[in-house]
DSSP file (Angstrom, degrees, kcal/mol; ACC not computed):
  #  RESIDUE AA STRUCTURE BP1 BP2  ACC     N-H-->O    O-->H-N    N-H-->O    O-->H-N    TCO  KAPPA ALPHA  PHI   PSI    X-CA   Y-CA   Z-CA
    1    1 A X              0   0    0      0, 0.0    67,-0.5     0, 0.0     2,-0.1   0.000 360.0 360.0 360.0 144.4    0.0    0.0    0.0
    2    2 A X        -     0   0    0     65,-0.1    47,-0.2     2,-0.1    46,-0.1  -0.328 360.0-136.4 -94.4 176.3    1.6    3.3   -1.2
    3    3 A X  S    S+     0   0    0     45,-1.1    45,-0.2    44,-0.5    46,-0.1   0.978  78.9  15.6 -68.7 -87.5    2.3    6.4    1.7
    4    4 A X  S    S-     0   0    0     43,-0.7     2,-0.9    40,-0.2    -2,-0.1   0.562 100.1 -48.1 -89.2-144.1    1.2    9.3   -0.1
    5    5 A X        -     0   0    0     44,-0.1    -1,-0.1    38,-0.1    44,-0.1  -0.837  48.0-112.6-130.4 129.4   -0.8   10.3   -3.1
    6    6 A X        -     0   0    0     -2,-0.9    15,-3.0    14,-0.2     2,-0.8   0.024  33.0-135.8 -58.9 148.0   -0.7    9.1   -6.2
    7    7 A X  E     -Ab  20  51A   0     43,-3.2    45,-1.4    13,-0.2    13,-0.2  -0.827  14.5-158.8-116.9 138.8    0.4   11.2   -8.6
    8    8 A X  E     - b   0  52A   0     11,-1.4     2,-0.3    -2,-0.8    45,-0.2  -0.259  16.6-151.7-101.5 179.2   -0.7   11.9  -11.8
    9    9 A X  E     + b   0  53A   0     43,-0.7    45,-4.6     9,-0.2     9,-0.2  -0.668  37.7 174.8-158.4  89.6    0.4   13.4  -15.4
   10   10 A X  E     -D   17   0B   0      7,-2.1     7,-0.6    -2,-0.3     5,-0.1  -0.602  40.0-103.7-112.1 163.3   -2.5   14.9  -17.1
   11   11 A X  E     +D   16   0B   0     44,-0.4     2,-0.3     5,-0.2    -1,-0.2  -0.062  49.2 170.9 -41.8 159.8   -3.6   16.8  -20.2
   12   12 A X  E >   -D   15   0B   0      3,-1.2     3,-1.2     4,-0.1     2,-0.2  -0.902  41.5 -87.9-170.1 159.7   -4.2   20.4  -19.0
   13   13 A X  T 3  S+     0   0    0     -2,-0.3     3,-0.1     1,-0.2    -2,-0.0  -0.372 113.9  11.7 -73.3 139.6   -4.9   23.6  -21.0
   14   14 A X  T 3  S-     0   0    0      1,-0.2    -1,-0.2    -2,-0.2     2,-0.2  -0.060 139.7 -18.8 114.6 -52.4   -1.7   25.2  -21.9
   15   15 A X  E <  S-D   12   0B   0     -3,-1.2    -3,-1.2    -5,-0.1     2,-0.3  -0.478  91.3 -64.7-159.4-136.2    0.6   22.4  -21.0
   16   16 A X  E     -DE  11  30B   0     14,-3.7    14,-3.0    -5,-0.2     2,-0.3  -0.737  44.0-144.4-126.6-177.3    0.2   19.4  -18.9
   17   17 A X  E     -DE  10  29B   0     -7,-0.6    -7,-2.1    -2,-0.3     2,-0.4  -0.955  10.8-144.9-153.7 130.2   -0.3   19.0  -14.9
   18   18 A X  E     - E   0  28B   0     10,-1.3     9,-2.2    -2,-0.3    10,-0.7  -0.863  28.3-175.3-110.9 135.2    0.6   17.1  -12.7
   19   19 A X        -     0   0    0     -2,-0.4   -11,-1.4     7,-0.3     7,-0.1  -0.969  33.9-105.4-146.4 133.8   -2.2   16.5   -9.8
   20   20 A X  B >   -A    7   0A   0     -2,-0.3     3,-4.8   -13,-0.2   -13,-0.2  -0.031  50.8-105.2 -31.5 117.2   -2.6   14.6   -6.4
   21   21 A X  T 3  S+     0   0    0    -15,-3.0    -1,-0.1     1,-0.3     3,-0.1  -0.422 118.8  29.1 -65.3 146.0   -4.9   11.4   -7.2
   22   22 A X  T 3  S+     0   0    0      1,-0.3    -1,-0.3    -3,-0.1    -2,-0.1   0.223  96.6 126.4  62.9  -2.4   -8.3   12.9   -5.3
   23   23 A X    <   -     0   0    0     -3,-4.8    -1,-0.3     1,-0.2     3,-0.1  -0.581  54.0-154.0 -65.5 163.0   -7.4   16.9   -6.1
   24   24 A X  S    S+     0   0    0     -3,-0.1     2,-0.3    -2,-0.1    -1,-0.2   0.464  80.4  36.8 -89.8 -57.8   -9.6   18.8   -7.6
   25   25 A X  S    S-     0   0    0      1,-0.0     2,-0.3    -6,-0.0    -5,-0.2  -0.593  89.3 -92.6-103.1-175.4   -6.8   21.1   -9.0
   26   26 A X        -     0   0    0     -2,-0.3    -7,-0.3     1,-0.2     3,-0.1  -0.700  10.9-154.0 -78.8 126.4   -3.0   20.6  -10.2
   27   27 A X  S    S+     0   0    0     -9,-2.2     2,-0.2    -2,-0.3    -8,-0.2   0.970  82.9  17.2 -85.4 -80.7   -0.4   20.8   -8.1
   28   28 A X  E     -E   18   0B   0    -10,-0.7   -10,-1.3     8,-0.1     2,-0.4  -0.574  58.3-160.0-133.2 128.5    2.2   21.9  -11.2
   29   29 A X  E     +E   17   0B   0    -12,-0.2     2,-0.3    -2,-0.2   -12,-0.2  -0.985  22.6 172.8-129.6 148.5    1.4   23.1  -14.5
   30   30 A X  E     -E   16   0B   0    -14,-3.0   -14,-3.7    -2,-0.4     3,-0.1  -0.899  38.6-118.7-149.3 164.8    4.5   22.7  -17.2
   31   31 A X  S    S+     0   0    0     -2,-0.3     2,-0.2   -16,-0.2    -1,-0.1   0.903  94.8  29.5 -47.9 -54.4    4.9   23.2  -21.0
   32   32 A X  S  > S-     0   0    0    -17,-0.1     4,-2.3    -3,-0.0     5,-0.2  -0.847  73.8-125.2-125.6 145.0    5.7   19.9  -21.6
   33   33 A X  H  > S+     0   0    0      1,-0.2     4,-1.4    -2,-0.2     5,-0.1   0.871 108.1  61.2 -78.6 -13.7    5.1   16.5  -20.4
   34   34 A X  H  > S+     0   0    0      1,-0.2     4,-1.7     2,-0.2     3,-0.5   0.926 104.1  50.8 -38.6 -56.5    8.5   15.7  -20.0
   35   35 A X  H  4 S+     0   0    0      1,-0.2     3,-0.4     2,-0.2     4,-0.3   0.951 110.9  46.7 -26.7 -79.6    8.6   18.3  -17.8
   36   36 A X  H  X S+     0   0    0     -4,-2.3     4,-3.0     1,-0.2    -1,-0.2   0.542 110.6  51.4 -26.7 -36.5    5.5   17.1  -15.7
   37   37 A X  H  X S+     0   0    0     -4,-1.4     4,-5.1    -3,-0.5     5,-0.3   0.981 106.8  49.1 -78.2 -51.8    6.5   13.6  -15.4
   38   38 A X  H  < S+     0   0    0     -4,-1.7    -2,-0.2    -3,-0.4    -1,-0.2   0.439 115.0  48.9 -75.5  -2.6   10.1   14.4  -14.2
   39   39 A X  H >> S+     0   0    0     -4,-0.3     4,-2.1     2,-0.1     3,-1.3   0.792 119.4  40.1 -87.0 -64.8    8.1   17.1  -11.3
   40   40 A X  H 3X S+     0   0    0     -4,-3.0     4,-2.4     1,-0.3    -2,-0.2   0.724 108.5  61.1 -82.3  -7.2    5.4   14.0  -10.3
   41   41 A X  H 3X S+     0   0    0     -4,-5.1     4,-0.8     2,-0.2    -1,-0.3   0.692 106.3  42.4 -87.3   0.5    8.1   11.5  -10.4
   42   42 A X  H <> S+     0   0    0     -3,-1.3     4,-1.4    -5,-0.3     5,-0.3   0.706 118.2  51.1 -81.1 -46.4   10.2   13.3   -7.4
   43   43 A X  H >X S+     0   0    0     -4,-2.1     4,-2.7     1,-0.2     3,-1.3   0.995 108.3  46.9 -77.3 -39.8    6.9   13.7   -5.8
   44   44 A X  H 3X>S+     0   0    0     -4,-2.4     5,-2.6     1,-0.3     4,-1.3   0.829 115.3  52.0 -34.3 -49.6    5.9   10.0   -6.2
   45   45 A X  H 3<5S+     0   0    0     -4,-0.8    -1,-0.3     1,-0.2    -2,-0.2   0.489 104.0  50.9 -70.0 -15.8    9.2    9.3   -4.9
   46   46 A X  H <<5S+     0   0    0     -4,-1.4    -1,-0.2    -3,-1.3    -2,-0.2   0.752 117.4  42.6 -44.0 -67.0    9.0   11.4   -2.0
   47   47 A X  H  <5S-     0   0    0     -4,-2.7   -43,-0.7    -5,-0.3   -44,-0.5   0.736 100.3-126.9 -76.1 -26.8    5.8    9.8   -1.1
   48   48 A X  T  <5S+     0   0    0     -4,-1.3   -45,-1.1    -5,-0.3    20,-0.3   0.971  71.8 119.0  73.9  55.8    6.7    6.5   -1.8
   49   49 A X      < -     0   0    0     -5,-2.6    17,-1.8   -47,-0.2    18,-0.3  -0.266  65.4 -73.6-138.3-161.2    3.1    6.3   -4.3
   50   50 A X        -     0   0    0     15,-0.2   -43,-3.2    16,-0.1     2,-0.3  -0.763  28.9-141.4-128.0 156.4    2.6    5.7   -7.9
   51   51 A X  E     -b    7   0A   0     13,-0.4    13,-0.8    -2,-0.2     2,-0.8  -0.795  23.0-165.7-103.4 154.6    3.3    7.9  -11.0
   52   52 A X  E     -bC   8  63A   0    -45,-1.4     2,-0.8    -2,-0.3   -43,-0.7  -0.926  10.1-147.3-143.0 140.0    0.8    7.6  -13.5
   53   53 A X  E     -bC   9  62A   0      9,-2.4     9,-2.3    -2,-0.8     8,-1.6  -0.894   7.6-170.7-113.8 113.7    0.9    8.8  -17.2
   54   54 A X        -     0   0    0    -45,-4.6     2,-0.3    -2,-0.8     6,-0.2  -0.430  16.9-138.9-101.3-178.2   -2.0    9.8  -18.8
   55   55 A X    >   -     0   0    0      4,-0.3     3,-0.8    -2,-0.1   -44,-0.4  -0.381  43.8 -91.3-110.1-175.3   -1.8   10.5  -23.1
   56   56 A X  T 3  S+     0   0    0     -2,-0.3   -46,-0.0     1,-0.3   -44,-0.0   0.346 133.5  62.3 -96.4   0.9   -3.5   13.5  -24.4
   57   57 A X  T 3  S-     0   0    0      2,-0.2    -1,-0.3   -46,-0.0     3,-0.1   0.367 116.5-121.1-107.0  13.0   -6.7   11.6  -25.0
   58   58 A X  S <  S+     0   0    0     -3,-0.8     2,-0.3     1,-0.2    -2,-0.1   0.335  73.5 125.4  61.9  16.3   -6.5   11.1  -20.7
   59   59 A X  S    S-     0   0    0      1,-0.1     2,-0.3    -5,-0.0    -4,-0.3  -0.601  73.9 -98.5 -72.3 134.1   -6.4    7.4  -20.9
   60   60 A X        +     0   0    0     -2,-0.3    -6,-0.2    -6,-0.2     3,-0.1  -0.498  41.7 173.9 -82.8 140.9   -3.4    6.1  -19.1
   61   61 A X        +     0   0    0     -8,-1.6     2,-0.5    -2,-0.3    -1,-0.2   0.700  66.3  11.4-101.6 -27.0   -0.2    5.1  -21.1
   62   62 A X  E     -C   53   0A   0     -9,-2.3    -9,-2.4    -8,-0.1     2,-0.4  -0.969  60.4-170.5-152.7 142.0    2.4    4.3  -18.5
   63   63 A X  E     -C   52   0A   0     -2,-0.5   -11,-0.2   -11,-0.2     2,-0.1  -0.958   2.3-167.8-134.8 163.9    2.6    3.7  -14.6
   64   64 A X        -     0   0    0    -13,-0.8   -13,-0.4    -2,-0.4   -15,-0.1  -0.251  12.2-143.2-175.3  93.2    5.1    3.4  -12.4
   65   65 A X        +     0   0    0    -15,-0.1   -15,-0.2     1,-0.1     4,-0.1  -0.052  24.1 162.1-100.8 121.9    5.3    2.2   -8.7
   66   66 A X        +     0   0    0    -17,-1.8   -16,-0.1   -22,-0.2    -1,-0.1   0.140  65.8  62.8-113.6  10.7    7.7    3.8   -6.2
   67   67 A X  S    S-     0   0    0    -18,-0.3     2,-0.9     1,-0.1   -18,-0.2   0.067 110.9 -41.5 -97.6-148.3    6.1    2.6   -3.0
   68   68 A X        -     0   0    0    -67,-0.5     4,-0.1   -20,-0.3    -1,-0.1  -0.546  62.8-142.3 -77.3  66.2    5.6   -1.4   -1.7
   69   69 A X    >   -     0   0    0     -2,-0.9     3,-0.6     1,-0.2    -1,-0.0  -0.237  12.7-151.8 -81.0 151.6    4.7   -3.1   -4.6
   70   70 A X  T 3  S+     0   0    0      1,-0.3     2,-0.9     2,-0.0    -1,-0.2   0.884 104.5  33.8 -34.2 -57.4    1.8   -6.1   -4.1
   71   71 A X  T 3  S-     0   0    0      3,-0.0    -1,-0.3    -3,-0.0    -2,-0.1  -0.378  81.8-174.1 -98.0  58.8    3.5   -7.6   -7.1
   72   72 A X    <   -     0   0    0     -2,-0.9     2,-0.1    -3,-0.6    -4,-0.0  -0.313  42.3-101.0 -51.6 132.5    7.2   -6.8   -7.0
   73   73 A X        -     0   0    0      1,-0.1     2,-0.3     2,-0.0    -1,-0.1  -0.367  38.3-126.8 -47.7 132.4    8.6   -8.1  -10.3
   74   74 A X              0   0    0      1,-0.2    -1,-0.1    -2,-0.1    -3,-0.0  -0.717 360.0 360.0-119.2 137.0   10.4  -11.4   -9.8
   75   75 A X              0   0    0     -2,-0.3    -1,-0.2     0, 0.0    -2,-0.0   0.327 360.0 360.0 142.8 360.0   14.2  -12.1  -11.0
């Protein structure tokens, strides 16, 4: 079970945003999503939560677990 709150990396007008999973608003708004990710993945990491990557149609493309994960990858 993750710390904090998950974070996300969504469309947003202008740029992208990265926002706390349950805000209402965006913690960070950036040009680019490069930007964005590399802002919610410090916070993810901080928190010990997940990053999550949304595409511009706001489906998610990419995730990525910094906390305990259930299913740690095995090797």
């Amino acid at each position: 079970m993750s710390k904090g709150k998950n974070q996300h990396v969504v469309p947003h007008p202008g740029g992208w945003g990265v926002r706390g999973e349950g805000n209402g608003k965006v913690t960070r708004v950036t040009e680019t999503q490069r930007e964005a990710i590399q802002i919610a993945r410090e916070i993810a990491q901080n928190q010990q939560s997940e990053l999550l990557i949304h595409g511009r149609n706001g489906q998610i493309r990419e995730r990525d677990s910094f906390g305990n994960d259930p299913f740690p990858p095995k090797g």
